[in-house]
C-alpha positions as CSV (number, residue, x, y, z in Angstrom):
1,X,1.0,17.4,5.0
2,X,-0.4,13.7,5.9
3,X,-4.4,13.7,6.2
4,X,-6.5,11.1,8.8
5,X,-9.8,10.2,8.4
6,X,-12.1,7.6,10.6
7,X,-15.0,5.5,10.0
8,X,-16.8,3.9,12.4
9,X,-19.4,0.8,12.3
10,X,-20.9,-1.4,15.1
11,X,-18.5,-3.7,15.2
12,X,-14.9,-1.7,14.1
13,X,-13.1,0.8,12.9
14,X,-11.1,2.0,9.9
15,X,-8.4,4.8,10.3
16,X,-7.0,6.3,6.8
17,X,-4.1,8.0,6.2
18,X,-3.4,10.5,2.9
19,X,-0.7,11.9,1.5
20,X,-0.7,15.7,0.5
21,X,-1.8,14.4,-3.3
22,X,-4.5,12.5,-2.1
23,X,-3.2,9.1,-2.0
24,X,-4.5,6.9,0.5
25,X,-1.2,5.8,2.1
26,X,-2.3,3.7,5.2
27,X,-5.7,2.2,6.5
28,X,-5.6,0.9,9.9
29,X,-9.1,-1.4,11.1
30,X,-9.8,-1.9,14.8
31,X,-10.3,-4.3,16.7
32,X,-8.1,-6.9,14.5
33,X,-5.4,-4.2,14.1
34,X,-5.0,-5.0,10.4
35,X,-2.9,-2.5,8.7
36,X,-2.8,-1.9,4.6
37,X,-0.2,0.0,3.0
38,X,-0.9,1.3,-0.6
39,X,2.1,2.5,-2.6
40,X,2.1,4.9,-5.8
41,X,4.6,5.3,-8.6
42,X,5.7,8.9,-9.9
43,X,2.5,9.5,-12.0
44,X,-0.1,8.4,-9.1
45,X,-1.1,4.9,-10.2
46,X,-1.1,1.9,-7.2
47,X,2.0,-0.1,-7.9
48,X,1.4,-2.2,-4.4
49,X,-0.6,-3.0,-1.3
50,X,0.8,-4.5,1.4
51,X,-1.5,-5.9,3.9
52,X,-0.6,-8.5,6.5
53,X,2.8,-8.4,5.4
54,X,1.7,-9.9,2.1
55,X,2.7,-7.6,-0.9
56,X,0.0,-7.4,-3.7
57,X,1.2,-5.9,-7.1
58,X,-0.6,-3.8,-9.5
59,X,0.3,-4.1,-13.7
60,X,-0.5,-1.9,-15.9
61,X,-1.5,-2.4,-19.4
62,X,0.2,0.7,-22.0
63,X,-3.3,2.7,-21.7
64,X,-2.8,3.1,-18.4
65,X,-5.5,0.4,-17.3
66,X,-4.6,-2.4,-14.6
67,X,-4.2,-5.3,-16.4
68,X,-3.3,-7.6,-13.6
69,X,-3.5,-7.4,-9.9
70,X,-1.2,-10.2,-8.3
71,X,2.5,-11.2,-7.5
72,X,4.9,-11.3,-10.2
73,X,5.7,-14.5,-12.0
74,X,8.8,-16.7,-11.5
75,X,11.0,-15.0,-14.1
76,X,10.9,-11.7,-12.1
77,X,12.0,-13.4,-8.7
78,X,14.8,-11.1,-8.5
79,X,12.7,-7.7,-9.0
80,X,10.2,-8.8,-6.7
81,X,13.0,-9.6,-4.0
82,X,14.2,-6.6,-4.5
83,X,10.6,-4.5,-4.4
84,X,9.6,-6.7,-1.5
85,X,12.6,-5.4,0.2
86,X,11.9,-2.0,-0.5
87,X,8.2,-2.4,0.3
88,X,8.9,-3.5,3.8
89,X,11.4,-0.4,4.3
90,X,8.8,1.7,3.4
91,X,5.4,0.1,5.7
92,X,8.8,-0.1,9.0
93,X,9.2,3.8,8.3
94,X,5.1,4.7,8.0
95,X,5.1,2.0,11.4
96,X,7.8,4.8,12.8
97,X,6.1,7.4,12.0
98,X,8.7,8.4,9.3
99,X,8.1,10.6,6.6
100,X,8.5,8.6,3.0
């Protein structure tokens, strides 16, 4: 079951969206009709934002601490093709209203 919440201010509004865990999943602010997917590996930690079509990526240090919050470097073109490829299937099937 998918949560919503709204918060309003003079100027705009910001729609969330959960997932059954918790996980915010999807904030929507009005009037500029920015959208912000946040995506979670197995174990609940961010792994990536995508906001404006631009994917942000989380790193983790092996405590479990973000160590780094940016895209990956040059030698891992090929598995950030391939999660930036994943990342936009997964933001055209919240867009559709799809299940992940």
């Amino acid at each position: 079951m998918r949560r919503e919440s709204t918060l309003n201010t003079e100027t705009e509004s910001a729609y969330y969206s959960y997932a059954a865990d918790t996980s915010l999943v999807k904030r929507l602010v009005q009037p500029s009709a920015t959208a912000t997917y946040y995506f979670y590996d197995n174990n609940g930690a961010r792994t990536a934002m995508v906001e404006g079509g631009s994917p942000t990526y989380y790193q983790y240090g092996p405590h479990g601490f973000i160590t780094a919050i940016a895209p990956p470097s040059s030698r891992q073109l090929i598995a950030k093709q391939a999660l930036e490829l994943e990342l936009r299937k997964k933001v055209r099937a919240l867009e559709e209203g799809r299940r992940l």
